[in-house]
PDB file of N, CA, C and O in Angstrom, chain B, residues numbered from 101:
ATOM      1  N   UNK B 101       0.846  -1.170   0.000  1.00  0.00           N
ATOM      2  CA  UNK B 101       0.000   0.000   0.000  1.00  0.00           C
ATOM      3  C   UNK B 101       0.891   1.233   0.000  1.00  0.00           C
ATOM      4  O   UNK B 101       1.830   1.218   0.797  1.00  0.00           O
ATOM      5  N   UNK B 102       0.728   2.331  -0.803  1.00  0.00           N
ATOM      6  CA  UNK B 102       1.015   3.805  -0.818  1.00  0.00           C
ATOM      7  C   UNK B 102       0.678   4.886  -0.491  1.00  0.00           C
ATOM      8  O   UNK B 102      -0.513   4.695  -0.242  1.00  0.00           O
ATOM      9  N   UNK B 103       0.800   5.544  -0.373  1.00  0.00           N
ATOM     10  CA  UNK B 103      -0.138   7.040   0.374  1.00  0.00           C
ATOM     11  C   UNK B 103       0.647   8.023  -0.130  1.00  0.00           C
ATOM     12  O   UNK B 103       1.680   8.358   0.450  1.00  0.00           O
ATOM     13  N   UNK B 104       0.114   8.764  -1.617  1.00  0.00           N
ATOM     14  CA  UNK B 104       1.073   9.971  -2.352  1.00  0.00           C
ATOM     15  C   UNK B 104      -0.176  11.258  -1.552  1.00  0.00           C
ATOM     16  O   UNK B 104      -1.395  11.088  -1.598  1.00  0.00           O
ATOM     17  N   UNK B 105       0.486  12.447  -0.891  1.00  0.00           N
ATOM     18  CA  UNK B 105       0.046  13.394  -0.812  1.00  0.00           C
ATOM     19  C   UNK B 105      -0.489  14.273  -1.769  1.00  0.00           C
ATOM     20  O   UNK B 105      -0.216  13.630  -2.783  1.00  0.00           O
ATOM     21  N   UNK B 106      -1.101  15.366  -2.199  1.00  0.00           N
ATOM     22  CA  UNK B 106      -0.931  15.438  -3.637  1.00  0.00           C
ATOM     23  C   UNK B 106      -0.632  17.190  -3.254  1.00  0.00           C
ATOM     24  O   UNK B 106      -1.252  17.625  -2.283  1.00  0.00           O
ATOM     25  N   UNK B 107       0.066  17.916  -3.820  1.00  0.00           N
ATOM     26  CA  UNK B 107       0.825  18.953  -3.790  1.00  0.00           C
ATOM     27  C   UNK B 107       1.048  19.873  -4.635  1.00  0.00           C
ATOM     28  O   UNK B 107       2.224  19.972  -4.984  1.00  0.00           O
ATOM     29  N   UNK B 108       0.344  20.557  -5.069  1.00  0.00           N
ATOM     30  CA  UNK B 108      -0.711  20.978  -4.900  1.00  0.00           C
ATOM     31  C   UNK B 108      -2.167  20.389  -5.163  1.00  0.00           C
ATOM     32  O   UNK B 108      -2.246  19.644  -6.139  1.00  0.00           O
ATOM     33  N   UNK B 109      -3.457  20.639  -4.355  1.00  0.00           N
ATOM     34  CA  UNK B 109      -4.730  19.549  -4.212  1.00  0.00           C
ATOM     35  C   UNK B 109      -5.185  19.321  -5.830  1.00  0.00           C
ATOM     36  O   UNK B 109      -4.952  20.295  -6.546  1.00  0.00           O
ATOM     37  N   UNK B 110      -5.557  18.621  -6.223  1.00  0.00           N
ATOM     38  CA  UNK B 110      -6.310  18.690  -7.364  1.00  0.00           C
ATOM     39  C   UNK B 110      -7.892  18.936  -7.534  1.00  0.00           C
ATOM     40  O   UNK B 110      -8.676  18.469  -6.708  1.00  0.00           O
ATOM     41  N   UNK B 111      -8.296  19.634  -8.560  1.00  0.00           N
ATOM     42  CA  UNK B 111     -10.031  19.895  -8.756  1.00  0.00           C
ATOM     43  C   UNK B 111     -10.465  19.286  -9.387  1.00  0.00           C
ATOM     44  O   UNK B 111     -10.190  19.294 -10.587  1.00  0.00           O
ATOM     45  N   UNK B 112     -11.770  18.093  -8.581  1.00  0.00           N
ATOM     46  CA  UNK B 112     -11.789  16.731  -9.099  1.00  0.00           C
ATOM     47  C   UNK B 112     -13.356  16.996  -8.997  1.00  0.00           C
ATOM     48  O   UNK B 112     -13.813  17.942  -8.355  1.00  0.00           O
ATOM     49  N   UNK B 113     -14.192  16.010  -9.739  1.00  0.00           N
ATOM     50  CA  UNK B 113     -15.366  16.096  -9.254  1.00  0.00           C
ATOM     51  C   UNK B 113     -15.676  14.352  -9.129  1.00  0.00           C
ATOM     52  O   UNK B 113     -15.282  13.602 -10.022  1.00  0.00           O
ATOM     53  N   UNK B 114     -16.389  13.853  -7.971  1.00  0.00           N
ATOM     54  CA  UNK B 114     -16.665  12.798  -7.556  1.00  0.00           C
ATOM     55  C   UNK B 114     -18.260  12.860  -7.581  1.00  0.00           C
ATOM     56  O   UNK B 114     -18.983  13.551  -6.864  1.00  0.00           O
ATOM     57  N   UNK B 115     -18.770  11.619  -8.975  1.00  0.00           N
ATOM     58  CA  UNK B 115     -19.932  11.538  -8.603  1.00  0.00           C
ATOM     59  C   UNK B 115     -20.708  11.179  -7.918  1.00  0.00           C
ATOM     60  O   UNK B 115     -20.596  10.062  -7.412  1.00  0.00           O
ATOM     61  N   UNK B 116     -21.950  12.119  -7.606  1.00  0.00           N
ATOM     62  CA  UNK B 116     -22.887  11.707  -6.801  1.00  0.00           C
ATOM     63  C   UNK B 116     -22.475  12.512  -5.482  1.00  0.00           C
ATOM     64  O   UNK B 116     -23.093  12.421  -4.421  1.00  0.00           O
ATOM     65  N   UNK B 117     -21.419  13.262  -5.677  1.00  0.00           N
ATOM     66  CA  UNK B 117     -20.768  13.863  -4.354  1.00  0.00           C
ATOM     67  C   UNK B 117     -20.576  15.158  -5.106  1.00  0.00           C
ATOM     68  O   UNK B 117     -21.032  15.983  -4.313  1.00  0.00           O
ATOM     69  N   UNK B 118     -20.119  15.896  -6.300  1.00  0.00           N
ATOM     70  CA  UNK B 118     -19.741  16.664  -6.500  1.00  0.00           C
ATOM     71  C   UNK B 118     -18.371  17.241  -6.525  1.00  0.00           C
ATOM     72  O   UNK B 118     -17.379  16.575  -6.227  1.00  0.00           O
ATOM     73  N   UNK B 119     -18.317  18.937  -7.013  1.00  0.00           N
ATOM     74  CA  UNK B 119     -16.894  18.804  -6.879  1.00  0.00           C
ATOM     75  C   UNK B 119     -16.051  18.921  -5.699  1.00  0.00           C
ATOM     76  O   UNK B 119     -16.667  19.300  -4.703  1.00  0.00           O
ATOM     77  N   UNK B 120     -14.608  18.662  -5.514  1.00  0.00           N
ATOM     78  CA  UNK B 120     -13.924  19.401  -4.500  1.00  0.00           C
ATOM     79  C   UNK B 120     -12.138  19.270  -5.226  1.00  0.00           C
ATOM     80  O   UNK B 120     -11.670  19.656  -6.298  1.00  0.00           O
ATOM     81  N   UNK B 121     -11.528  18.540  -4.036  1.00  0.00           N
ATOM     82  CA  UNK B 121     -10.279  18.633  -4.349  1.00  0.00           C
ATOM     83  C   UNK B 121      -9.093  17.556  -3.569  1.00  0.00           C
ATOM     84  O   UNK B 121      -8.510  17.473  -2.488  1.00  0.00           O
ATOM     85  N   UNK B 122      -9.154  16.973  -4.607  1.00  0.00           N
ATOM     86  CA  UNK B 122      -8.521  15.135  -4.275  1.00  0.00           C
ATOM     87  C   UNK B 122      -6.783  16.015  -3.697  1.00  0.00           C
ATOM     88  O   UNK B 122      -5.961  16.711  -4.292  1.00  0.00           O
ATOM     89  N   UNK B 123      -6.903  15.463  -2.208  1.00  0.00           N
ATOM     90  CA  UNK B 123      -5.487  16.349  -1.394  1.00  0.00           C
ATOM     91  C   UNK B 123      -4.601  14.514  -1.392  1.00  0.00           C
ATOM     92  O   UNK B 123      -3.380  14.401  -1.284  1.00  0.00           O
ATOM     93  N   UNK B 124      -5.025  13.976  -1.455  1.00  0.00           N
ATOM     94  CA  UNK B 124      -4.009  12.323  -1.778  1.00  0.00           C
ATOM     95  C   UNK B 124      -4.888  11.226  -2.008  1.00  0.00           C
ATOM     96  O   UNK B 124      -6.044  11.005  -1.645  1.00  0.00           O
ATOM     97  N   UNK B 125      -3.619  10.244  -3.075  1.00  0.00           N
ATOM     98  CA  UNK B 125      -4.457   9.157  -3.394  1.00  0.00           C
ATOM     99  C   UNK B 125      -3.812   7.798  -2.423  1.00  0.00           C
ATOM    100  O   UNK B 125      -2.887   7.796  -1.610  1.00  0.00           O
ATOM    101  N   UNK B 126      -4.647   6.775  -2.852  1.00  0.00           N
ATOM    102  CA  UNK B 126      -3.822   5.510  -2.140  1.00  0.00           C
ATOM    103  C   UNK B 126      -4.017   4.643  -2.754  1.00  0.00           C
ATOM    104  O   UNK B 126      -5.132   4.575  -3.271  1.00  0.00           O
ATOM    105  N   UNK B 127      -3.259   3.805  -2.944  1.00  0.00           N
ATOM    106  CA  UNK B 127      -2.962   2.947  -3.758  1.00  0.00           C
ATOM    107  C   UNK B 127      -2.424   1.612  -3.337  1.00  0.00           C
ATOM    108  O   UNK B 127      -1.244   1.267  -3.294  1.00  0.00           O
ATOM    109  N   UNK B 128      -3.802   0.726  -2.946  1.00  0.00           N
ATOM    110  CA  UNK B 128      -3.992  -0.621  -2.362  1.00  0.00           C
ATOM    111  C   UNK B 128      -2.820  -1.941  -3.315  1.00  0.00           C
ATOM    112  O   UNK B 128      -2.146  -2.877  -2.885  1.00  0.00           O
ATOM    113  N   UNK B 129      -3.045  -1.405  -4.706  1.00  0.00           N
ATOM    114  CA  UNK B 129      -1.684  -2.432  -5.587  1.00  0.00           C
ATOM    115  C   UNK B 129      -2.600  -2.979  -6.463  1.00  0.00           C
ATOM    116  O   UNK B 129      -3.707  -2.534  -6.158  1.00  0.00           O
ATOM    117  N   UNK B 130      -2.676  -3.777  -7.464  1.00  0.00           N
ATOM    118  CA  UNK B 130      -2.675  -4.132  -9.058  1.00  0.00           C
ATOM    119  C   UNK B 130      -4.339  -4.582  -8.614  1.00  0.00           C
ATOM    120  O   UNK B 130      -5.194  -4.157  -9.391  1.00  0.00           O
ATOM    121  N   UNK B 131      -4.651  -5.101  -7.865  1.00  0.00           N
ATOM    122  CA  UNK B 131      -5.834  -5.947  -7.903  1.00  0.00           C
ATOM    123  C   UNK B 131      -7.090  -4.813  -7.089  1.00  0.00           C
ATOM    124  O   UNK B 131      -8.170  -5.188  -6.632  1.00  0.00           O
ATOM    125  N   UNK B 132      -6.511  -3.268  -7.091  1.00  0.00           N
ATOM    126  CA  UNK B 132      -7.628  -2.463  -6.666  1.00  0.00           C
ATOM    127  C   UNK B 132      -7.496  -1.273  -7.005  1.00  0.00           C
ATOM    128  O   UNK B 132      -6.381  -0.921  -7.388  1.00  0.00           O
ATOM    129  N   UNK B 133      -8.610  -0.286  -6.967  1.00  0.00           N
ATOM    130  CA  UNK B 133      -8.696   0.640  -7.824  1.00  0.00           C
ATOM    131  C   UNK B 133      -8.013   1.920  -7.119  1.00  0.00           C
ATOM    132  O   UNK B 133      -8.225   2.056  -5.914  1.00  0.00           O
ATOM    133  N   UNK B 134      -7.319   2.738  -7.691  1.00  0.00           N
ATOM    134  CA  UNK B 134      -6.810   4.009  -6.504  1.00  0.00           C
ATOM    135  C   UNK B 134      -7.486   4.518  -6.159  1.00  0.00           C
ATOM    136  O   UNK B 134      -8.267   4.967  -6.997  1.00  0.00           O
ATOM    137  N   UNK B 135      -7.742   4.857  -4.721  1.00  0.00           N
ATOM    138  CA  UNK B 135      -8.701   5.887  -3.580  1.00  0.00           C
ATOM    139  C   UNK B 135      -8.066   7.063  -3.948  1.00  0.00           C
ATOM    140  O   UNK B 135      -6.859   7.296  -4.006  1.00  0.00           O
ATOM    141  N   UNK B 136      -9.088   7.834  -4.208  1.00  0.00           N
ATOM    142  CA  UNK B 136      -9.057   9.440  -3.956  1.00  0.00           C
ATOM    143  C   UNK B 136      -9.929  10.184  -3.071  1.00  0.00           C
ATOM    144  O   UNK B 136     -11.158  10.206  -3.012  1.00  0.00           O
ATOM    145  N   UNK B 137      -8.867  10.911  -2.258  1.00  0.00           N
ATOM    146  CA  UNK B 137      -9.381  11.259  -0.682  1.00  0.00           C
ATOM    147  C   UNK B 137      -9.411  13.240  -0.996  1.00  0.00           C
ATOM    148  O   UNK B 137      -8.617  14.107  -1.360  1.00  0.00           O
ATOM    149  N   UNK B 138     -10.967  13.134  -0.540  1.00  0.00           N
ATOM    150  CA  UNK B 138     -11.115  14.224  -1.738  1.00  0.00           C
ATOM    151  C   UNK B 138     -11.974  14.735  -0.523  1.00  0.00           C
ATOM    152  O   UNK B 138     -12.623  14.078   0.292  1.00  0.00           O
ATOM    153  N   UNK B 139     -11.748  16.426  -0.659  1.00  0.00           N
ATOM    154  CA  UNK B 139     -13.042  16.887   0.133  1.00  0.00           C
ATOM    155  C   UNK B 139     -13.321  17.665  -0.977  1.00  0.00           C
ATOM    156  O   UNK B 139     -12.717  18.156  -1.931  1.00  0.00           O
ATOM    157  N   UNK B 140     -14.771  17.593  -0.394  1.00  0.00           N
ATOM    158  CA  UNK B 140     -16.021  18.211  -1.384  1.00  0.00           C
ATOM    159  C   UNK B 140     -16.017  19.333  -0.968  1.00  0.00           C
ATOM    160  O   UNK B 140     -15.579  19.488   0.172  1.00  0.00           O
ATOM    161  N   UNK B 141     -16.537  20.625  -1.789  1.00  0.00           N
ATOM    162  CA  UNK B 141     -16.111  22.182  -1.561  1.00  0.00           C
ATOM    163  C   UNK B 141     -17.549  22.224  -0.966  1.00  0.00           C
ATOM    164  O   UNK B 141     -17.650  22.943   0.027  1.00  0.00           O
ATOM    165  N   UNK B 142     -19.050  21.387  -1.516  1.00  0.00           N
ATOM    166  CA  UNK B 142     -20.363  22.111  -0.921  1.00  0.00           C
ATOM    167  C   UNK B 142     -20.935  21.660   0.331  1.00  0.00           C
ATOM    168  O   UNK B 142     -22.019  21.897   0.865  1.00  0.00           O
ATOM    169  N   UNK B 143     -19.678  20.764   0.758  1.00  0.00           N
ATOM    170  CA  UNK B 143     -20.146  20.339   3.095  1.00  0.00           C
ATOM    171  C   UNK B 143     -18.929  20.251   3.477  1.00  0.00           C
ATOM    172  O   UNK B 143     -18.877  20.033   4.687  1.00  0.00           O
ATOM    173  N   UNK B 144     -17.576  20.349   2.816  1.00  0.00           N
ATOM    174  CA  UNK B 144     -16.615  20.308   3.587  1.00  0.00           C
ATOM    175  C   UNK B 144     -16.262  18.945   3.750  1.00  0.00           C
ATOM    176  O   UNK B 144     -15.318  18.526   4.420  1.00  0.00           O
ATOM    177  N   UNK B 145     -16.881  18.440   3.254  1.00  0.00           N
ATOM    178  CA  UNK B 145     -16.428  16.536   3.735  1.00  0.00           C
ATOM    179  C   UNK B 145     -15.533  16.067   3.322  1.00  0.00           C
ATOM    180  O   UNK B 145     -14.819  16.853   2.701  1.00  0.00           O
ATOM    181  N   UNK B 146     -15.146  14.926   3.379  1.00  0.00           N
ATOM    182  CA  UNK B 146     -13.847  14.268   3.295  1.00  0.00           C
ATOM    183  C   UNK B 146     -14.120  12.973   3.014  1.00  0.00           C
ATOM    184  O   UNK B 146     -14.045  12.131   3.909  1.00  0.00           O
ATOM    185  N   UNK B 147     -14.496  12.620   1.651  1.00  0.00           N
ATOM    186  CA  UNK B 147     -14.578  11.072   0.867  1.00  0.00           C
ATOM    187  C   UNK B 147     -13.481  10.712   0.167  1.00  0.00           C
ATOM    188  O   UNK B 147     -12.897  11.413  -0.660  1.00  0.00           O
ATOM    189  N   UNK B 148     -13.161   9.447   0.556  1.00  0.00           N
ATOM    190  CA  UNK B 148     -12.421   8.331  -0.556  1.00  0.00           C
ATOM    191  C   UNK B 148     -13.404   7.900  -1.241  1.00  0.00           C
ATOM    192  O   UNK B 148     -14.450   7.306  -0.980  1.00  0.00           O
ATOM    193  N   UNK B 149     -12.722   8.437  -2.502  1.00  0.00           N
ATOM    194  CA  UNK B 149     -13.458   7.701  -3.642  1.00  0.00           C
ATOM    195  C   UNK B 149     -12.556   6.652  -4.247  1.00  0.00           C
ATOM    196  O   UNK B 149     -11.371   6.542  -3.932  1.00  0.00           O
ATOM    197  N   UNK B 150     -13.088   5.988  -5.010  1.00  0.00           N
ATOM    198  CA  UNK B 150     -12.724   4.934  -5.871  1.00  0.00           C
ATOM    199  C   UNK B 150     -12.324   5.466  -7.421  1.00  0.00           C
ATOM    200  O   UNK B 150     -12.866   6.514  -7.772  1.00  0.00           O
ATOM    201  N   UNK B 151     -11.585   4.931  -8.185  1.00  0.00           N
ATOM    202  CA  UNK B 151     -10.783   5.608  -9.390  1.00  0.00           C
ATOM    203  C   UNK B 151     -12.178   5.575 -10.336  1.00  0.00           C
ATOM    204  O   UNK B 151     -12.488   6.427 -11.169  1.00  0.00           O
ATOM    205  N   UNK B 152     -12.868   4.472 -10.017  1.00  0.00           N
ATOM    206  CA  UNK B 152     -13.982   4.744 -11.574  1.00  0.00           C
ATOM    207  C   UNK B 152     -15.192   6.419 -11.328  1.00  0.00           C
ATOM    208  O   UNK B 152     -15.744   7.063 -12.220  1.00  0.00           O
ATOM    209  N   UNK B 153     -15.235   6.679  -9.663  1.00  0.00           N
ATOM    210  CA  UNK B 153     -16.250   7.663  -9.475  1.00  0.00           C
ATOM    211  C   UNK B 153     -15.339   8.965  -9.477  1.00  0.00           C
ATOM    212  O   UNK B 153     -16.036   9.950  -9.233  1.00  0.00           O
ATOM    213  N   UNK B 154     -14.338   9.203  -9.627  1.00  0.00           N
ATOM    214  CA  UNK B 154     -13.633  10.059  -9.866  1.00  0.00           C
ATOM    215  C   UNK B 154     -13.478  11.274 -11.594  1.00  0.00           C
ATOM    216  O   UNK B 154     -13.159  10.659 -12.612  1.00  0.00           O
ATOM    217  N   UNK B 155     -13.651  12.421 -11.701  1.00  0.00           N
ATOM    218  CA  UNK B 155     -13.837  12.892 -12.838  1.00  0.00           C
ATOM    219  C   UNK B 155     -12.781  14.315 -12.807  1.00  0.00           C
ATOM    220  O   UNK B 155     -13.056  15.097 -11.897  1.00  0.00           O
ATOM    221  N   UNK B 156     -11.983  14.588 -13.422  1.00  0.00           N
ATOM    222  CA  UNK B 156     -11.026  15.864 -13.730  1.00  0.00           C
ATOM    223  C   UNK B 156     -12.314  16.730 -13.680  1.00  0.00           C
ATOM    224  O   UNK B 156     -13.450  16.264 -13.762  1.00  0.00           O
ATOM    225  N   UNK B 157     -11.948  18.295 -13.510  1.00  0.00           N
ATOM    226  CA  UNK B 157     -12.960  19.580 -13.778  1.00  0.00           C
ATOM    227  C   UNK B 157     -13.188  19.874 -14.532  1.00  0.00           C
ATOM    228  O   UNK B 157     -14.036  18.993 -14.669  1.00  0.00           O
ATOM    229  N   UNK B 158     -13.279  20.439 -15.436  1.00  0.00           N
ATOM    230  CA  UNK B 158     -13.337  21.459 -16.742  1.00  0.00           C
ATOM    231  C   UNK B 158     -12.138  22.329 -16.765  1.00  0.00           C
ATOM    232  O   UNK B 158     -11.987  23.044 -15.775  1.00  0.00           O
ATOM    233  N   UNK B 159     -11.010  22.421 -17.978  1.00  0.00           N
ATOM    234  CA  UNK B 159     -10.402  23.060 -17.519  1.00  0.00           C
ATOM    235  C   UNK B 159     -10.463  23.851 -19.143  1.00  0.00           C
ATOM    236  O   UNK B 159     -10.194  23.137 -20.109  1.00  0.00           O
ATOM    237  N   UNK B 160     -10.779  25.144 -19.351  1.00  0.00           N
ATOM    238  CA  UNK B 160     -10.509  25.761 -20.613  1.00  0.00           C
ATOM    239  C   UNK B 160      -9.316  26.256 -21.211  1.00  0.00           C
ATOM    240  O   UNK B 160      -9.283  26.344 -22.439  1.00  0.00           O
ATOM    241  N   UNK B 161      -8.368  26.580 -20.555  1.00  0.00           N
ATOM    242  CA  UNK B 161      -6.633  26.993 -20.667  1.00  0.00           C
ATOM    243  C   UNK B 161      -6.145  25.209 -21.504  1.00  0.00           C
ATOM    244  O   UNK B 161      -5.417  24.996 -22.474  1.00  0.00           O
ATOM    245  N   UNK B 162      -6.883  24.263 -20.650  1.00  0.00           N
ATOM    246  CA  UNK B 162      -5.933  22.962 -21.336  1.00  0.00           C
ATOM    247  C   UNK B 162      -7.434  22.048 -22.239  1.00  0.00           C
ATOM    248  O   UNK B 162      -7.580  20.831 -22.348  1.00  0.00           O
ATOM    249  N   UNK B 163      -8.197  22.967 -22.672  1.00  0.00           N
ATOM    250  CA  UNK B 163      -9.094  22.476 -23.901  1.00  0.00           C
ATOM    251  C   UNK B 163      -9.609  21.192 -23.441  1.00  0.00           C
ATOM    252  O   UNK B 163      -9.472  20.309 -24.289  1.00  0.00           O
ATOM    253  N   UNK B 164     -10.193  20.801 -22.287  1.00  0.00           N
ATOM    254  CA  UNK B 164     -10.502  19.801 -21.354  1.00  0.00           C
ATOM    255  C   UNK B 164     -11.903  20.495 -20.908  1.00  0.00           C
ATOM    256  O   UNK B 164     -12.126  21.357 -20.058  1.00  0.00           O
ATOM    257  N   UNK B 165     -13.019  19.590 -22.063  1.00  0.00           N
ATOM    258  CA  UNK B 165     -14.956  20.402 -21.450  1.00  0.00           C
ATOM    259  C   UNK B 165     -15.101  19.597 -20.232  1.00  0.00           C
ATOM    260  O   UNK B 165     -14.220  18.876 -19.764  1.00  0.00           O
ATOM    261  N   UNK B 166     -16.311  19.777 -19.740  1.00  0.00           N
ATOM    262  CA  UNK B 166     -16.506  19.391 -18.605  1.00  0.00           C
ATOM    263  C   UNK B 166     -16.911  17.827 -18.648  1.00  0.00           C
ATOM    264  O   UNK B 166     -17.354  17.419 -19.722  1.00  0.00           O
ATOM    265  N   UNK B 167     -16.826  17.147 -17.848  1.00  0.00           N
ATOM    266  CA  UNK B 167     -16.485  15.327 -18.394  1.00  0.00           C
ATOM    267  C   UNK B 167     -18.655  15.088 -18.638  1.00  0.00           C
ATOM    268  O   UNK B 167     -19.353  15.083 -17.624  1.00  0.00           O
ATOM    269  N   UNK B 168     -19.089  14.982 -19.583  1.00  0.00           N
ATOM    270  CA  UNK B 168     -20.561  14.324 -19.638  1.00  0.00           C
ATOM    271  C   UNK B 168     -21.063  13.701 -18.178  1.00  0.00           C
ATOM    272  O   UNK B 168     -22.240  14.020 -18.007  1.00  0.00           O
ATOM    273  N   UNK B 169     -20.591  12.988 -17.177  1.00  0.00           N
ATOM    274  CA  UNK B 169     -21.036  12.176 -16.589  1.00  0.00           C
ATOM    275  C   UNK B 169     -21.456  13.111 -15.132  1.00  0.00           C
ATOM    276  O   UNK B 169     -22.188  12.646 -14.258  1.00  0.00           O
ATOM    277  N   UNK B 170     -20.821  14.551 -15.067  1.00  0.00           N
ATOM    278  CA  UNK B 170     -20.992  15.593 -14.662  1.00  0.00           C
ATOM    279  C   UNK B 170     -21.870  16.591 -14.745  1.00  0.00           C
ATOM    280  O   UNK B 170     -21.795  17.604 -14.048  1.00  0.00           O
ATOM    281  N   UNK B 171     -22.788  16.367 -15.628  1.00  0.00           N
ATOM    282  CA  UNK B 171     -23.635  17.367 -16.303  1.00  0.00           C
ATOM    283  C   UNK B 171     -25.108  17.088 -16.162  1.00  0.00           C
ATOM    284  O   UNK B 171     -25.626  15.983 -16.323  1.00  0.00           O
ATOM    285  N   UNK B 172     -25.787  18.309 -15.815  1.00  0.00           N
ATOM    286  CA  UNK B 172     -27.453  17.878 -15.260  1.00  0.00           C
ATOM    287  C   UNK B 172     -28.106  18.410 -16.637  1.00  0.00           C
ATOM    288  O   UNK B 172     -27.530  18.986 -17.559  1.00  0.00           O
ATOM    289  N   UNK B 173     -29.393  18.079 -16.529  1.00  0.00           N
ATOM    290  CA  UNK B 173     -30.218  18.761 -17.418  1.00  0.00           C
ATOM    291  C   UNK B 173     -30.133  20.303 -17.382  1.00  0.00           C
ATOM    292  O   UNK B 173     -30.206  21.023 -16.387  1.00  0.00           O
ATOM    293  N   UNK B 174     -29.990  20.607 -18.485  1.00  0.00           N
ATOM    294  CA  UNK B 174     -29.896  22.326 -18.743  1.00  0.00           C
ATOM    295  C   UNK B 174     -28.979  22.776 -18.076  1.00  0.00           C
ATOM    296  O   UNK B 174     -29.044  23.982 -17.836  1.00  0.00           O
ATOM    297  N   UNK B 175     -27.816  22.012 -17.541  1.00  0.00           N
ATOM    298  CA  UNK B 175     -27.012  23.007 -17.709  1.00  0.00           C
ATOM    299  C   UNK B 175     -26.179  24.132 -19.082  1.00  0.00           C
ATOM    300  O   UNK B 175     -25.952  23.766 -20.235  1.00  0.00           O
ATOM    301  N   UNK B 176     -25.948  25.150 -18.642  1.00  0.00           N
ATOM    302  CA  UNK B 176     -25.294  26.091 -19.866  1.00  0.00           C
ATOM    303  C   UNK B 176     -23.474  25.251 -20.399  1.00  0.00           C
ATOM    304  O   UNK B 176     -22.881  25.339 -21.474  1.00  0.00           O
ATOM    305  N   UNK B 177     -23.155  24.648 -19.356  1.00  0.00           N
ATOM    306  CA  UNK B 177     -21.774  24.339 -19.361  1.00  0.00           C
ATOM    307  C   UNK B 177     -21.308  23.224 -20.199  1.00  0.00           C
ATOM    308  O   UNK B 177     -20.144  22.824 -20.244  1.00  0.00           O
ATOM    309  N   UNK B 178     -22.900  22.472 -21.254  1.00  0.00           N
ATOM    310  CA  UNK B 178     -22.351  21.105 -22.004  1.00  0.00           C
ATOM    311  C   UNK B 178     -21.846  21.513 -22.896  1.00  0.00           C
ATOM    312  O   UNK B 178     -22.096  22.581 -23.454  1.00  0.00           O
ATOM    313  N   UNK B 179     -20.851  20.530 -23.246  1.00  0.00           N
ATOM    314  CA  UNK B 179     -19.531  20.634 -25.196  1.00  0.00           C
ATOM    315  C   UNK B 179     -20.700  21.003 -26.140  1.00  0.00           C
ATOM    316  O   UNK B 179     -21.804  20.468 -26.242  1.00  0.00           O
ATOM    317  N   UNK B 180     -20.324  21.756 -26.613  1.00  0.00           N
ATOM    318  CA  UNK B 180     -20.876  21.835 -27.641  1.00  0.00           C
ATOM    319  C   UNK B 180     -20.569  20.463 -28.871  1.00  0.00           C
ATOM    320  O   UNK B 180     -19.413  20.102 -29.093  1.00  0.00           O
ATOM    321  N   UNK B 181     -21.895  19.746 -29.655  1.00  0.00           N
ATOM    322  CA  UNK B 181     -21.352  18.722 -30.371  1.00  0.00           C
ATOM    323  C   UNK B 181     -20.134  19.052 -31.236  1.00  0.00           C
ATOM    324  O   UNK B 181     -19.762  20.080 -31.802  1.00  0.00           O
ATOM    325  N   UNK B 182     -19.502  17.435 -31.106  1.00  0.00           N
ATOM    326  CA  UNK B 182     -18.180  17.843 -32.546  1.00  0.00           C
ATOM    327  C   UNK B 182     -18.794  17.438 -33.954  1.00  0.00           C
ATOM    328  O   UNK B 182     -19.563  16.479 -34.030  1.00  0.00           O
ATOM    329  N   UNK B 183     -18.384  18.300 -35.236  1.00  0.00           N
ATOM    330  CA  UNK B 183     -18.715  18.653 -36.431  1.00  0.00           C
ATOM    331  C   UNK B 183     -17.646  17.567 -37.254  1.00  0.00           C
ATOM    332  O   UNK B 183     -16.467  17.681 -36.919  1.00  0.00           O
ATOM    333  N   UNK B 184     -17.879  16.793 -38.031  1.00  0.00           N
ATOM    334  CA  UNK B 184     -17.018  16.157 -38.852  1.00  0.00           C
ATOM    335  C   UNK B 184     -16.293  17.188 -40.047  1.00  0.00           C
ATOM    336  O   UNK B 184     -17.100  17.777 -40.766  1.00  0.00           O
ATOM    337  N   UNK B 185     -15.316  17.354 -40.217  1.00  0.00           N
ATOM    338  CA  UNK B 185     -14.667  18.411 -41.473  1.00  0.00           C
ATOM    339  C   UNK B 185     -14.410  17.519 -43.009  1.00  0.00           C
ATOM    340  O   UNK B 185     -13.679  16.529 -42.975  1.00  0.00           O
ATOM    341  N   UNK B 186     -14.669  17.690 -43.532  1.00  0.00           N
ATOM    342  CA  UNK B 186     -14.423  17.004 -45.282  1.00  0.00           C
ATOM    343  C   UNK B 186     -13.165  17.363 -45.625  1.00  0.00           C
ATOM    344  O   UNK B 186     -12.884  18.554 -45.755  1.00  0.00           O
ATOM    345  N   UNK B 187     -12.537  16.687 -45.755  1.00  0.00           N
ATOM    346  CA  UNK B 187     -10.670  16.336 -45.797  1.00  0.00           C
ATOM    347  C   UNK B 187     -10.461  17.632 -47.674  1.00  0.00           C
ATOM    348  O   UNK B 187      -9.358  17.783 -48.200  1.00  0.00           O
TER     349      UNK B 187
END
């Protein structure tokens, strides 16, 4: 087992929990998924999540939309669809 701090926190969003900011992961070894120990920004809490409920933020500087699995009805913030271009 491992325990990386993370330095500076990362802005993660965990579903079903929302966003916050994964401060270290852990890492049980090959046969389990990495915990991300994340507090949520809207109670302050402090969940380990599991690597599959885990989602990056939106980041527009690194052309990264906000991940689909994140997104409610009507929000303003979905990708706009991608357009196929004729070569």
């Amino acid at each position: 087992m491992s325990f990386q701090q993370l330095d500076p926190p990362l802005p993660i969003h965990v579903l079903d929990k929302g966003p916050g900011y994964a401060i270290a992961v852990i890492d049980y070894g090959q046969e389990h998924n990495l915990i991300w120990v994340t507090a949520i920004n809207a109670t302050g809490e402090i969940w380990c999540a599991p690597n599959p409920r885990v989602r990056m933020q939106a980041n527009w500087t690194m052309g990264r939309a906000r991940p689909a699995a994140t997104m409610r009805e009507g929000d303003c913030a979905a990708p706009a669809p991608l357009q196929a271009e004729p070569l």
